[in-house]
N, CA and C atoms as an extended XYZ file, in Angstrom:
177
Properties=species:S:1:pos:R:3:atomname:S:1:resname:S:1:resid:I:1 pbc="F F F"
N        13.069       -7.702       12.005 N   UNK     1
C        11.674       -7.496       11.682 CA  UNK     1
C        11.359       -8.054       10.300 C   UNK     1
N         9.878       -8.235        9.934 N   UNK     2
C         9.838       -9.087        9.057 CA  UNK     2
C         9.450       -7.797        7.599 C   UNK     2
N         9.048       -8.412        6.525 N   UNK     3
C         9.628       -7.267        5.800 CA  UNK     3
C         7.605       -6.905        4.786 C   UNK     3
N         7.433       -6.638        4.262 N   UNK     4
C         5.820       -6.609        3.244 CA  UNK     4
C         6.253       -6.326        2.219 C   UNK     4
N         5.820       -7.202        0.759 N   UNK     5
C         6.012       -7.250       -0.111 CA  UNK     5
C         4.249       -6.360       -0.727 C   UNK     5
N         4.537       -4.767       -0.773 N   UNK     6
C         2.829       -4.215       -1.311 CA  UNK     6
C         2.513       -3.838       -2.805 C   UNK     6
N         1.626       -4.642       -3.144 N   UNK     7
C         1.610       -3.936       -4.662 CA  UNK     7
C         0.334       -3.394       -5.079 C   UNK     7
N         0.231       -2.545       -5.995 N   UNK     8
C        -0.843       -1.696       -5.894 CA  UNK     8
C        -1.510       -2.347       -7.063 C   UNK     8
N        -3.092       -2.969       -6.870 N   UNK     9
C        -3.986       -3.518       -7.841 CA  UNK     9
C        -4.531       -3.203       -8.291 C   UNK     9
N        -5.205       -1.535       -7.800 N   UNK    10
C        -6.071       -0.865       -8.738 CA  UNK    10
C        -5.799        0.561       -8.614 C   UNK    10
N        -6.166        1.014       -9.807 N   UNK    11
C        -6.241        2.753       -9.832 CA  UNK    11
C        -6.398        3.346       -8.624 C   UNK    11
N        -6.217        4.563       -8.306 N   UNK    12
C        -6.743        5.361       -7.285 CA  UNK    12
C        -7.805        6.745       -8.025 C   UNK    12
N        -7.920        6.399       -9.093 N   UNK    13
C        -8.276        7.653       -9.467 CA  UNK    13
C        -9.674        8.007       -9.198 C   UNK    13
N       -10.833        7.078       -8.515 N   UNK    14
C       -11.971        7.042       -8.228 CA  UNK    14
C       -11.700        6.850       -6.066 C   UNK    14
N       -10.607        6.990       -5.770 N   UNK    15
C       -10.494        6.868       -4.150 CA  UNK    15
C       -10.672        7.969       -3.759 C   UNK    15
N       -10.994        8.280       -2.602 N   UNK    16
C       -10.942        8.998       -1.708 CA  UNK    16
C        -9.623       10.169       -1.657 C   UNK    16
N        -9.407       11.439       -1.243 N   UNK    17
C        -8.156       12.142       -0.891 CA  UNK    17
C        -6.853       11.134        0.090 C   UNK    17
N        -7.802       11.008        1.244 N   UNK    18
C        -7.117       10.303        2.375 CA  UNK    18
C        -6.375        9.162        1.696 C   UNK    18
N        -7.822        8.310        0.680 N   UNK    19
C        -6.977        6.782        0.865 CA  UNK    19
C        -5.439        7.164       -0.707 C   UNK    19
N        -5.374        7.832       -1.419 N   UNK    20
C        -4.277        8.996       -2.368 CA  UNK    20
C        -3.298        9.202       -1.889 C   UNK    20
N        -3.789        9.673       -0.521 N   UNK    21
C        -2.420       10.674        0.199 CA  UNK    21
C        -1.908        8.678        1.065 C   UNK    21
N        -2.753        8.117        1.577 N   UNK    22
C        -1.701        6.759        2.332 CA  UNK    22
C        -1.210        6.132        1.117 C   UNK    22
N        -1.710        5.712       -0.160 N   UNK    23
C        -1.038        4.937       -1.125 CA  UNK    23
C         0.076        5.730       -1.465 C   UNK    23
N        -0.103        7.311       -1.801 N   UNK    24
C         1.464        7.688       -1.926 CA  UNK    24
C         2.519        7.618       -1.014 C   UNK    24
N         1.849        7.811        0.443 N   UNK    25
C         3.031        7.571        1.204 CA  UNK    25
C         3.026        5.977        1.720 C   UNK    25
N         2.898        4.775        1.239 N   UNK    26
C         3.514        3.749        1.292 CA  UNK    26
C         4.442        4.010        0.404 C   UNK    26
N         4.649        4.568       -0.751 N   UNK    27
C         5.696        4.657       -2.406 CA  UNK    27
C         4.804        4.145       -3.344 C   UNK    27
N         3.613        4.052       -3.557 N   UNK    28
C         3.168        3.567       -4.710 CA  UNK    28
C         2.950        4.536       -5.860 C   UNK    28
N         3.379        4.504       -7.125 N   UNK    29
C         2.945        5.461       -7.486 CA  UNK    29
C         2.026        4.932       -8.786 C   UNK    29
N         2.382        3.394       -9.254 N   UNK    30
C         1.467        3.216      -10.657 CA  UNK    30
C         0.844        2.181      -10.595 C   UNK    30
N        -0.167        1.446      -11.197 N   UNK    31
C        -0.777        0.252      -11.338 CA  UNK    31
C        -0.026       -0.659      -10.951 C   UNK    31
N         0.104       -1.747      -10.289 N   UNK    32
C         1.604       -3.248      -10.901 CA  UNK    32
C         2.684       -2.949      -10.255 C   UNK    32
N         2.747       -1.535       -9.571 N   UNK    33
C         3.972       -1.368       -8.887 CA  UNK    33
C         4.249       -1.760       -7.426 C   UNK    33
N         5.526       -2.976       -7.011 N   UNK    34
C         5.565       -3.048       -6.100 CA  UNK    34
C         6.856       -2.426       -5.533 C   UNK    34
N         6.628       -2.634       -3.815 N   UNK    35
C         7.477       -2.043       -3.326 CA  UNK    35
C         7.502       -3.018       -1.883 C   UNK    35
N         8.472       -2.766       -1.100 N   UNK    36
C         8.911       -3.995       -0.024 CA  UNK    36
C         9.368       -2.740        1.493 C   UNK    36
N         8.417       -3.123        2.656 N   UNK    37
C         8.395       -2.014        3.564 CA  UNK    37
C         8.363       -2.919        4.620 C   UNK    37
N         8.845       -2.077        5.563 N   UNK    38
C         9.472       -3.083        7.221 CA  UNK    38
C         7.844       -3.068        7.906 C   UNK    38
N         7.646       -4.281        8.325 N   UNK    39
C         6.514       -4.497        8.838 CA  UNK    39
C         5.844       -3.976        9.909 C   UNK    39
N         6.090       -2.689       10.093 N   UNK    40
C         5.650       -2.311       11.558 CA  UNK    40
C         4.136       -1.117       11.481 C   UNK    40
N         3.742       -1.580       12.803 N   UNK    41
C         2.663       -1.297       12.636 CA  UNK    41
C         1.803       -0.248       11.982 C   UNK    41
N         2.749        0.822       11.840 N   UNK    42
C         1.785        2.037       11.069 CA  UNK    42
C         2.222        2.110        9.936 C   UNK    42
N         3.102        0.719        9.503 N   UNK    43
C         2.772        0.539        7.804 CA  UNK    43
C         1.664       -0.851        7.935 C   UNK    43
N         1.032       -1.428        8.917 N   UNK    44
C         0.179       -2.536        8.563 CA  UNK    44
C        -1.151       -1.822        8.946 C   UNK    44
N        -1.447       -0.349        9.786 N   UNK    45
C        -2.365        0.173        9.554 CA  UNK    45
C        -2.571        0.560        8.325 C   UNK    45
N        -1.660        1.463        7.554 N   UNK    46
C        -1.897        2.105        6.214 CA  UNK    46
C        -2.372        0.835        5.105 C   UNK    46
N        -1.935       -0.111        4.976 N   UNK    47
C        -2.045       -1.129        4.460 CA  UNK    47
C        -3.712       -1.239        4.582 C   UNK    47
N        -3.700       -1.735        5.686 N   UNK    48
C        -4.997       -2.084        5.904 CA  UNK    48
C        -6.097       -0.955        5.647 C   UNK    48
N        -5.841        0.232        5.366 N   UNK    49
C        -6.831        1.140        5.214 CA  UNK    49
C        -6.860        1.504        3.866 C   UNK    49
N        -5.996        0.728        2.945 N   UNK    50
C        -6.298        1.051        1.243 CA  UNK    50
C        -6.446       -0.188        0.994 C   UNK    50
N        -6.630       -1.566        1.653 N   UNK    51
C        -6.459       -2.908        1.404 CA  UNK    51
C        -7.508       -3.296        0.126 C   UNK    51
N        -8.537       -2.496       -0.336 N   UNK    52
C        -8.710       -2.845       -1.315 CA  UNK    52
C        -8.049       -2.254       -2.761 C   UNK    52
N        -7.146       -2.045       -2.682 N   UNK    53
C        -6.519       -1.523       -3.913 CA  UNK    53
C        -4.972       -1.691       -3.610 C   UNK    53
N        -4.745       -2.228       -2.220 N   UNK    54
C        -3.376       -3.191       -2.594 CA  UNK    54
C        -3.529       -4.671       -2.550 C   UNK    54
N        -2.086       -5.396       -2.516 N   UNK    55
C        -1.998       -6.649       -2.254 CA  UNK    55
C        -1.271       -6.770       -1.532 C   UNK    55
N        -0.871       -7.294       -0.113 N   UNK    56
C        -0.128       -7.227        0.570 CA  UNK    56
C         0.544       -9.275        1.188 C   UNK    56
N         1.584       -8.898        0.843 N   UNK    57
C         2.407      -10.475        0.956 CA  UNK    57
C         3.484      -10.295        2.393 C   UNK    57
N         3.503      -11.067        2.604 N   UNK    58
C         5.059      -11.586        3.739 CA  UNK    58
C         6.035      -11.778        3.178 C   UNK    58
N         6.785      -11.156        3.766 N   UNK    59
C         8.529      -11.475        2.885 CA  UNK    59
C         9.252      -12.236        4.324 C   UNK    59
């Protein structure tokens, strides 16, 4: 499987509860911080539902 390189671009401190609780459980915990997660689909939903406050790459 292929792998996601996610890094977190902006604060959460003005988000939502929901979109808090998915950025922590991808592992993000600070500005700039990345982290590398197996591409499957209910990490490319979560992704996609904070996508403005990550960055999400192909590994």
């Amino acid at each position: 499987m292929s792998k996601l390189i996610i890094t977190l671009v902006k604060s959460i401190n003005n988000a939502n509860k929901k979109q808090v609780a998915t950025v922590r459980a991808l592992g993000l915990h600070k500005v700039g911080q990345t982290i590398e997660q197996e591409a499957t689909p209910s990490i490319r939903g979560m992704v996609r539902h904070v996508a403005h406050l990550v960055r999400c790459e192909e590994a």
